[in-house]
Backbone bond lengths (Angstrom), bond angles and torsions (degrees), N, CA, C in turn:
res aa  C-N    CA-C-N  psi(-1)  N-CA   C-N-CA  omega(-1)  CA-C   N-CA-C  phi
1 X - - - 1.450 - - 1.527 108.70 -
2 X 1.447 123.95 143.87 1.029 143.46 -155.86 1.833 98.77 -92.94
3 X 1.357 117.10 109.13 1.156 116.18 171.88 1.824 122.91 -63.87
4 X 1.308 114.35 99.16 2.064 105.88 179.00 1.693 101.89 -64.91
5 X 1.554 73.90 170.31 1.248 108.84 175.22 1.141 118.04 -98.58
6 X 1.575 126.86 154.59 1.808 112.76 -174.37 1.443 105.39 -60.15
7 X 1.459 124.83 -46.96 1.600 123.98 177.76 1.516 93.65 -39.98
8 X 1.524 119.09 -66.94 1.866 100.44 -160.54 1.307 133.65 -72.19
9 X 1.656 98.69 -9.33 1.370 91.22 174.61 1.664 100.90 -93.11
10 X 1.322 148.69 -26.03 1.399 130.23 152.61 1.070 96.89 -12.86
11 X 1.299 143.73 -104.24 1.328 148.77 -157.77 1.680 114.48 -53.40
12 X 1.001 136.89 6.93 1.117 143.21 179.83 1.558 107.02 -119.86
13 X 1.045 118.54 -55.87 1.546 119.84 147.91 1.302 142.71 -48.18
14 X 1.591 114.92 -26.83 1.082 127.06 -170.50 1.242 128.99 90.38
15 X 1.344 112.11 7.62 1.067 119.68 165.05 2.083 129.55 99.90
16 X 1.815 91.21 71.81 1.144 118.93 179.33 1.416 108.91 -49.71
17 X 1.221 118.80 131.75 1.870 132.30 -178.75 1.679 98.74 -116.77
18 X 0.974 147.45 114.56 1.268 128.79 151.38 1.622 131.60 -66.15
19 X 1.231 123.00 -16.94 1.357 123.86 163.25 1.356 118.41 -91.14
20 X 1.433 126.82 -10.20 1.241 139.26 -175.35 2.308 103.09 -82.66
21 X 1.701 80.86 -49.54 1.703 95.59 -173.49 2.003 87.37 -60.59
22 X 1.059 100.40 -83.38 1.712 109.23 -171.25 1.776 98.74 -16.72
23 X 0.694 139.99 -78.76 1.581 160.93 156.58 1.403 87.34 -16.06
24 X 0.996 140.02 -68.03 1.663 127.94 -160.90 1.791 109.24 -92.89
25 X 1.286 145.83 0.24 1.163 169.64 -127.28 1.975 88.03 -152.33
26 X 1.524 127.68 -55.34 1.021 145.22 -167.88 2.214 102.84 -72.99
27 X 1.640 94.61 -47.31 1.458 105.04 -178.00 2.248 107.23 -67.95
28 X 1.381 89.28 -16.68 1.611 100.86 -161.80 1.705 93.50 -71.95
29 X 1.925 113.22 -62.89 1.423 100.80 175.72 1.577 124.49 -48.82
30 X 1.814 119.85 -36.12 1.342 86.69 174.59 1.579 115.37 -103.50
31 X 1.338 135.16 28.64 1.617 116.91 121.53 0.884 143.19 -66.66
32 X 1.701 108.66 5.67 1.812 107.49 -174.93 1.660 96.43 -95.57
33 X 1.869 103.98 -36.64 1.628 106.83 -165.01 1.582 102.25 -76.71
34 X 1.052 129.35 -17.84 1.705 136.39 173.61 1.409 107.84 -75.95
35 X 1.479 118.59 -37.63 1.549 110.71 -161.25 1.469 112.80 76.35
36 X 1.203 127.92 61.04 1.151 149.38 155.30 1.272 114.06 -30.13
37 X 1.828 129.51 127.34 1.090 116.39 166.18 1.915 120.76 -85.82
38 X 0.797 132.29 162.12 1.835 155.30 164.07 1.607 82.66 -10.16
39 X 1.405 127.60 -116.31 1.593 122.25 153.91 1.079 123.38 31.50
40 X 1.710 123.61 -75.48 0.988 112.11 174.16 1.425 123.49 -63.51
41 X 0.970 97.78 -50.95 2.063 116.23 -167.00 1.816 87.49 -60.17
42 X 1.389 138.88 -49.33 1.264 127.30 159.04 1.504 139.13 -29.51
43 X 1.710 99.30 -49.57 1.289 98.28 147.04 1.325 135.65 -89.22
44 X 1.440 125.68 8.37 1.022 123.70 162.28 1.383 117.10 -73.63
45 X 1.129 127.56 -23.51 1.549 143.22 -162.20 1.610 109.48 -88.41
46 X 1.385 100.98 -27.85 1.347 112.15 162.98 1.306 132.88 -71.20
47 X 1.238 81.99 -42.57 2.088 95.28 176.77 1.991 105.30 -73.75
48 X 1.688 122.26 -40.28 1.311 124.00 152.78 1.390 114.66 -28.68
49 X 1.351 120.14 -55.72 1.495 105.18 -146.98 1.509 90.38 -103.83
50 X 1.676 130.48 4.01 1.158 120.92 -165.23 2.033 94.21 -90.74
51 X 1.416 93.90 -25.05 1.513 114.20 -154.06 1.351 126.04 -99.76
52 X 1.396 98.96 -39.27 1.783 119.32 -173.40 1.125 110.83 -120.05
């Protein structure tokens, strides 16, 4: 198997952000220290896979 490059996997991923992920990784500690409901953490999961 062909090892990518960070450029190819952006595009294979959909398109990795690193200040976007940090930022959503960042939103994750304070839904854990709030107690986040289902909803949120749903949309959090969205913004993950949109981002990281």
């Amino acid at each position: 198997m062909k090892k990518l490059e960070l450029s190819q996997m952006m595009c294979v991923l959909g398109g990795y952000r690193a200040s976007e992920c940090k930022a959503v990784q960042a939103l994750a500690a304070e839904l854990s220290e709030k107690m986040a409901t289902d909803e949120e953490w749903d949309e959090w999961c969205e913004l993950y896979d949109k981002y990281c």
